[in-house]
C-alpha positions as CSV (number, residue, x, y, z in Angstrom):
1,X,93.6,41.2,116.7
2,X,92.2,39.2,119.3
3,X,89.0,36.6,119.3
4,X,85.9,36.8,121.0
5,X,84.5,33.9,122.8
6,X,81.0,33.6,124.7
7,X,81.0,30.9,127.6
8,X,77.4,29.6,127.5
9,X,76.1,26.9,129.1
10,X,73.1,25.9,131.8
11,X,73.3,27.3,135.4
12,X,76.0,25.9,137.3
13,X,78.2,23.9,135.5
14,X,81.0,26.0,136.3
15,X,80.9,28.9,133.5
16,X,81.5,31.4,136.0
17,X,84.2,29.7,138.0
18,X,85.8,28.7,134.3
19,X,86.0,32.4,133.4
20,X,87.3,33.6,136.6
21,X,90.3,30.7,136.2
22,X,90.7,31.7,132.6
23,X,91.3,35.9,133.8
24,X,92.3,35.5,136.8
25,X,89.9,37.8,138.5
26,X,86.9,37.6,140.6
27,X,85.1,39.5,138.2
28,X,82.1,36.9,137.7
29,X,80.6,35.9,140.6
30,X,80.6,31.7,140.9
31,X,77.1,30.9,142.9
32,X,75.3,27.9,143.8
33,X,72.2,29.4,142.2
34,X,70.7,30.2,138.5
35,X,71.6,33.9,136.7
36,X,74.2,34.8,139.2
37,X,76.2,36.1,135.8
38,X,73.2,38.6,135.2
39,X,75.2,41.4,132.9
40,X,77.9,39.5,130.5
41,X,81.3,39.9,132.3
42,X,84.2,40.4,129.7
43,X,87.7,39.2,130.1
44,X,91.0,40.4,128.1
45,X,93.6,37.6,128.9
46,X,96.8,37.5,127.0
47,X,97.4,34.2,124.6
48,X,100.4,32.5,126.0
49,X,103.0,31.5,123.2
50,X,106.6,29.8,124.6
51,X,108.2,30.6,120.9
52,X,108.1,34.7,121.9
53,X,110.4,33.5,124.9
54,X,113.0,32.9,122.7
55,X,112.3,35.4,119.6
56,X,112.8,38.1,122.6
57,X,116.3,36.4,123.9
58,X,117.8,36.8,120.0
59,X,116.4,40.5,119.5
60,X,117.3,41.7,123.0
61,X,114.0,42.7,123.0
62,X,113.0,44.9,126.2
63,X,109.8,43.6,126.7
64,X,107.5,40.7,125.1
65,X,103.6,42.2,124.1
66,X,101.4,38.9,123.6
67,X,98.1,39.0,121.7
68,X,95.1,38.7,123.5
69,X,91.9,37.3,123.3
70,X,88.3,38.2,124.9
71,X,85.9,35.6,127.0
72,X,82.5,36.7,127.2
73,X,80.6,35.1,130.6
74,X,77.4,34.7,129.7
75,X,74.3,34.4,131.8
76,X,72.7,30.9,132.1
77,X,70.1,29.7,129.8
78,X,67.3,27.4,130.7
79,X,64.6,26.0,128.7
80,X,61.9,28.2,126.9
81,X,64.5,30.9,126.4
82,X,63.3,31.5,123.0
83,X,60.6,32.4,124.3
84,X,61.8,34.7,126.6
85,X,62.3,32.4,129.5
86,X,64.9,33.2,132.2
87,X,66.9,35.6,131.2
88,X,66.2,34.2,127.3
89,X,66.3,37.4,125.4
90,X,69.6,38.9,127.7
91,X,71.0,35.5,126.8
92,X,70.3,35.5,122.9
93,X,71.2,39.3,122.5
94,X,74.5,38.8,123.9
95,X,75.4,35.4,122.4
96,X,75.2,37.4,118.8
97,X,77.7,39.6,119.7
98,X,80.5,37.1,120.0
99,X,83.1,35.0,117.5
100,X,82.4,31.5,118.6
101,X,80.8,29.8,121.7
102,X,82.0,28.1,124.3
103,X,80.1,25.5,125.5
104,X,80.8,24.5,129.1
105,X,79.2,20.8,130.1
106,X,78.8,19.7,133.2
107,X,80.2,16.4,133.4
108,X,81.1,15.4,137.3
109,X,78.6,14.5,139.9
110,X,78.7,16.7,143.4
111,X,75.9,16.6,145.7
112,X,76.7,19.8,146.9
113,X,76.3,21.8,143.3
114,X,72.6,21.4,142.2
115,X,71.7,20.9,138.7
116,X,69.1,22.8,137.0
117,X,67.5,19.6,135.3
118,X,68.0,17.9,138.4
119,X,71.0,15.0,137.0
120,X,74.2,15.4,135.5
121,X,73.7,14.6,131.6
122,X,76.1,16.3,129.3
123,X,74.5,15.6,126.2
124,X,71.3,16.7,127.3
125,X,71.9,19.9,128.7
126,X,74.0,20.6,124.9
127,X,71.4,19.7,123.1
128,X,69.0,22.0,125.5
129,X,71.5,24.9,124.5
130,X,71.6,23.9,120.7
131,X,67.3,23.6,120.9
132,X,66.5,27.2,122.3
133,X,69.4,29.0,119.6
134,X,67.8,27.1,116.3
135,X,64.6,27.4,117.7
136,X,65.4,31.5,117.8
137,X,67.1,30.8,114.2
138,X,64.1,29.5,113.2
139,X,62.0,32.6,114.5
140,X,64.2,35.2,112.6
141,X,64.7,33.3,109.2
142,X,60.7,32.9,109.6
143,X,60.1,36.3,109.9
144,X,62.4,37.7,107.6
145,X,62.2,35.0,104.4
146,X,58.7,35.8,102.9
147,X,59.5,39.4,102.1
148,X,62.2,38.6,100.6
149,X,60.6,35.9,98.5
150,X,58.1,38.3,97.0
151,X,61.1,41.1,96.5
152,X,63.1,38.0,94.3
153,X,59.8,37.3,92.1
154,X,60.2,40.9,91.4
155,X,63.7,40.0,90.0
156,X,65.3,41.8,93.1
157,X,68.6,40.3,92.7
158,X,70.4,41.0,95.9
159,X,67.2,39.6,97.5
160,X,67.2,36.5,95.2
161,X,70.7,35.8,96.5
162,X,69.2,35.9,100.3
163,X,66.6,33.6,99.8
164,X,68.9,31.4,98.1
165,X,71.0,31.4,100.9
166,X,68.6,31.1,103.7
167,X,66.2,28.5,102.5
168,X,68.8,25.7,102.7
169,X,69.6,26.9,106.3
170,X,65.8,27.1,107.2
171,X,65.0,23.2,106.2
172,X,68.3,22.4,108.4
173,X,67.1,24.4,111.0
174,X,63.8,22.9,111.0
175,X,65.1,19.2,110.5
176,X,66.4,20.0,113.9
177,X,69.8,20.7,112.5
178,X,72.1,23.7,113.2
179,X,72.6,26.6,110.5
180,X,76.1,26.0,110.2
181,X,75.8,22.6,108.8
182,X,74.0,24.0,105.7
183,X,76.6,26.8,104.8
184,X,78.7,26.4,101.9
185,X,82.1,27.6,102.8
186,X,82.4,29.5,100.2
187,X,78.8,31.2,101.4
188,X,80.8,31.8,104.8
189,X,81.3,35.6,104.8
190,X,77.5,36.1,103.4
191,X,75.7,33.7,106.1
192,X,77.6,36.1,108.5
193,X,75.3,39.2,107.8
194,X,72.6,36.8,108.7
195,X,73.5,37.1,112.5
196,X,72.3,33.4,113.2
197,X,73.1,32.0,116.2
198,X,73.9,28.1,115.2
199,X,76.0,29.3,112.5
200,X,78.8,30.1,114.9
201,X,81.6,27.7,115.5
202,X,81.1,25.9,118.9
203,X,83.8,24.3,121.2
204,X,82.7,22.2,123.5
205,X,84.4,22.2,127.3
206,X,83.8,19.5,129.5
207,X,84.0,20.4,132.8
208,X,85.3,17.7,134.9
209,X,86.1,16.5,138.9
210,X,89.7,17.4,139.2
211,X,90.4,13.6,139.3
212,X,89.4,13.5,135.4
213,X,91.3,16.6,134.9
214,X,94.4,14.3,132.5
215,X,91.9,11.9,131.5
216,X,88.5,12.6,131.1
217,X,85.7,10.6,132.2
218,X,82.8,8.4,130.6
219,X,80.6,11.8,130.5
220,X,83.8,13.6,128.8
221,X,83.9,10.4,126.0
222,X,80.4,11.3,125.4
223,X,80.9,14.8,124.9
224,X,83.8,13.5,122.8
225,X,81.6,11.7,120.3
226,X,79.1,14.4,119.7
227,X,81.5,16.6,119.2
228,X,83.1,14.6,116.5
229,X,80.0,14.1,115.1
230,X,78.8,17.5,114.8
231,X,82.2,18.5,113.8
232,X,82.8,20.5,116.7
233,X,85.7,20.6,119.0
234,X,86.0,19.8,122.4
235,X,88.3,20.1,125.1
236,X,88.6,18.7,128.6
237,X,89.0,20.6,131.6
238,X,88.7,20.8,135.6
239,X,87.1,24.1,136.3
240,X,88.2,23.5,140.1
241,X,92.1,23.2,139.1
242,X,92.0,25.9,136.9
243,X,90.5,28.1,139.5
244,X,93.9,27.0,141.7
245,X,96.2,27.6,138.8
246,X,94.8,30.8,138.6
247,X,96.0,31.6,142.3
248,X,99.9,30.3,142.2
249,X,102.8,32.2,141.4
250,X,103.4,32.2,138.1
251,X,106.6,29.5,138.8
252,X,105.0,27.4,140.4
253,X,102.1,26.4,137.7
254,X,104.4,23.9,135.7
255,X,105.2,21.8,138.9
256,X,101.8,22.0,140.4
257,X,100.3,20.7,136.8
258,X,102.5,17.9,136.4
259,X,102.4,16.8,140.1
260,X,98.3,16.1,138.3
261,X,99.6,14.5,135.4
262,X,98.7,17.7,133.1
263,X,101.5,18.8,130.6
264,X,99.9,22.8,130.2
265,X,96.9,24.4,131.7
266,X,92.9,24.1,130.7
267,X,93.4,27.8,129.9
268,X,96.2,27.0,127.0
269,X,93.9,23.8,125.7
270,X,90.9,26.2,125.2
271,X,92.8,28.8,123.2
272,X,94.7,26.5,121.0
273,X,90.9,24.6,120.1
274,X,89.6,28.1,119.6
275,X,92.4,29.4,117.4
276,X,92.1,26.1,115.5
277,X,88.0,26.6,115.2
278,X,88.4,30.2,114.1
279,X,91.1,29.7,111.7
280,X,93.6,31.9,113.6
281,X,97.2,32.2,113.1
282,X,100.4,34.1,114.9
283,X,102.9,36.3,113.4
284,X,105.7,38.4,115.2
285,X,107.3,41.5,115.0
286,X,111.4,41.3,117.1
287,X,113.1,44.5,117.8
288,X,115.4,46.0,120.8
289,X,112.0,47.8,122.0
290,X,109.6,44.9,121.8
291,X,109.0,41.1,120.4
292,X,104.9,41.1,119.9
293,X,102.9,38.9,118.7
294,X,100.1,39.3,116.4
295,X,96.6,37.4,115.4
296,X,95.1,37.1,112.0
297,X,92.8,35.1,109.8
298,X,94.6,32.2,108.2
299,X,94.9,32.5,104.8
300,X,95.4,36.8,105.2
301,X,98.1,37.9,102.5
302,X,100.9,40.9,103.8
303,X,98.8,43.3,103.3
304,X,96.4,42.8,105.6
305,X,98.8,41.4,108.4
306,X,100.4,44.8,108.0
307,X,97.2,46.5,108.3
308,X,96.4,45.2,111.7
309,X,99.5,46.9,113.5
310,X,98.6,50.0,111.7
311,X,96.5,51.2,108.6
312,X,99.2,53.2,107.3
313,X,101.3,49.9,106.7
314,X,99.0,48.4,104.9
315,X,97.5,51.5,102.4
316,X,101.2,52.2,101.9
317,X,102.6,48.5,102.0
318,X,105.5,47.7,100.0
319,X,107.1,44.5,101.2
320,X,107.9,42.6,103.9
321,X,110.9,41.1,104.9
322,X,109.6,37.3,105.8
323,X,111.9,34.4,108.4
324,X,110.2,31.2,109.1
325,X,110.2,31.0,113.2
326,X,112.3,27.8,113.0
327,X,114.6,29.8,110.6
328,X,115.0,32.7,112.9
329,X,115.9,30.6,115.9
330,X,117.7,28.4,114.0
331,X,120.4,31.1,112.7
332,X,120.2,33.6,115.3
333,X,118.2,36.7,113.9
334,X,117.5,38.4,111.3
335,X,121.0,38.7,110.2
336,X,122.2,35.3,110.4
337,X,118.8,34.2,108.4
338,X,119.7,36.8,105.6
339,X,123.1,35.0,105.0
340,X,122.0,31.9,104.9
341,X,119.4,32.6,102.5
342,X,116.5,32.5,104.9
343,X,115.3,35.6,104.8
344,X,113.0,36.5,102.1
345,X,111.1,39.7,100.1
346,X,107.6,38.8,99.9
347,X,105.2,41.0,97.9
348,X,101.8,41.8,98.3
349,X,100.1,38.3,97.1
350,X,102.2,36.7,99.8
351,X,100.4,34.8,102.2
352,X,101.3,35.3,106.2
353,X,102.4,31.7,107.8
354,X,102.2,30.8,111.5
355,X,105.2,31.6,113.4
356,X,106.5,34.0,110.5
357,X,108.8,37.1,111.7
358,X,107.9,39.9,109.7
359,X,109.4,43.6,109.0
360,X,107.2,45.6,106.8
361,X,108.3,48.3,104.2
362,X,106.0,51.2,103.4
363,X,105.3,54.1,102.5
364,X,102.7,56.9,102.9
């Protein structure tokens, strides 16, 4: 299990040249001009994790098999596409088919690089964004709420449960607020059949001049406090380095990095913001053939962890045999955890923790 992430944002303000550094490949073309993303280009790129390094080393594993996520480039939105402007409804069809946006800000000045709205204002141009998706929130809830209203005075139950739901989000979305700020977590999973597109968590990217990249700047510190406000996350990034990084042998990244005063690349700050916005967590399977890693929801009990190498494991799940990572490395493997009472038989009502290493029994 992977994620899905949309990169949205305005024309030019480096969506397409973030993508391309974030999958390495040329596949979205990076133009000085609006809509040069016109069909949403798709990336796979693997989800880098140093502690597989040295799970691999202890299982003599032949090969390590990462997890992977998806980024989704998006074309550029401009006012009025609620209404159809631009490429409006291209850009609002695709932005429902993705786990969580990506919000890329332009925050650098460059003469060269011309800005839709005409000046570089980060907060503007998110809050541009965030108008035209409540605005088509507003339109669907509009549309769909008054038949459902009549269907709960006829003691329609299932539709009495809708409208409960979707009139909080409606007067949020109409005090100019976004849907997610008016579901209840434990109303999560129902808002989801709702399709909205404000109810989707957001992390915002500023996209900064490479010498900004380890800092940030006064537009980034903006970004910073909306984000905070809105309960949002936020990373900091240089497009333009990441678009380097991209190019280097893979030994050479570290020193190139730090030579900048960066500790890792924009590429490993946006995954770990967007596993921590989706609630994602890593498990691993070691063994002579392979040490892989694998993505599930926080909070997902044996069961389903099992299910997502295979549906077999988890119709005919039995129990897993459980080692902390810090356990595994710690005493050398499986075997070494097992005698020193690391090693554990969870059950079924066991919940999956990050890093665990995990051998399923079952049977089918």
């Amino acid at each position: 299990m992977g994620f899905n992430c949309g990169i949205v944002g305005l024309p030019n303000v480096g969506k397409s040249t973030l993508f391309n550094a974030l999958t390495a490949t040329v596949a979205a073309q990076a133009a000085n001009y609006p809509f040069c993303t016109i069909e949403p280009n798709i990336g796979r790129v693997a989800v880098p994790d140093k502690r597989m390094e040295a799970l691999a080393v202890i299982g003599k594993s032949v090969k390590i098999v990462p997890t992977s996520l998806e980024f989704v480039d998006i074309a550029g939105l401009v006012r009025g596409a609620s209404k159809g402007e631009g490429l409006g409804n291209q850009f609002l069809a695709n932005i429902r088919e993705v786990d969580a946006i990506v919000h890329v800000l332009r925050c650098f000045e460059d003469d060269d690089v011309t800005h839709v709205e005409g000046s570089v204002d980060p907060i503007r141009d998110a809050e541009t964004v965030d108008t035209e998706l409540m605005l088509a929130d507003l339109d669907s809830l509009q549309k769909r709420l008054p038949a459902l209203q009549k269907k709960a005075k006829g003691n329609d139950r299932n539709a009495a449960a809708d409208v409960a739901l979707m009139e909080p989000i409606l007067a949020a979305l109409e005090a100019g607020q976004p849907a997610r700020t008016a579901i209840p977590a434990a109303e999560a999973e129902a808002a989801k059949r709702l399709n909205l597109l404000t109810a989707k968590p957001v992390l915002y990217v500023c996209n900064v001049e490479e010498a900004s990249a380890a800092t940030g700047n006064a537009q980034s510190a903006r970004v910073a406090e909306m984000a905070k406000a809105q309960g949002a996350a936020h990373v900091v990034v240089s497009a333009a380095i990441e678009s380097e990084v991209s190019q280097l042998p893979e030994e050479d990244r570290a020193g190139f990095l730090a030579d900048l005063g960066l500790e890792d690349s924009g590429l490993d700050r946006v995954i770990r913001a967007g596993y921590s916005l989706l609630g994602l967590i890593t498990y691993f399977t070691v063994g002579p053939k392979e040490t892989r890693a694998w993505t599930i929801i926080k909070g997902t009990k044996a069961p389903g962890a099992a299910g997502v190498i295979h549906g077999d494991f988890e119709r005919g799940f039995i129990a897993c045999e459980t080692t902390a990572y810090e356990d595994y490395v710690a005493y050398k493997g499986e075997a070494g955890a097992r005698d020193a009472g690391k090693l554990r038989i969870e059950g079924r009502d066991y919940v999956v923790k990050d890093g665990d290493v995990l051998l399923f029994r079952f049977n089918v």
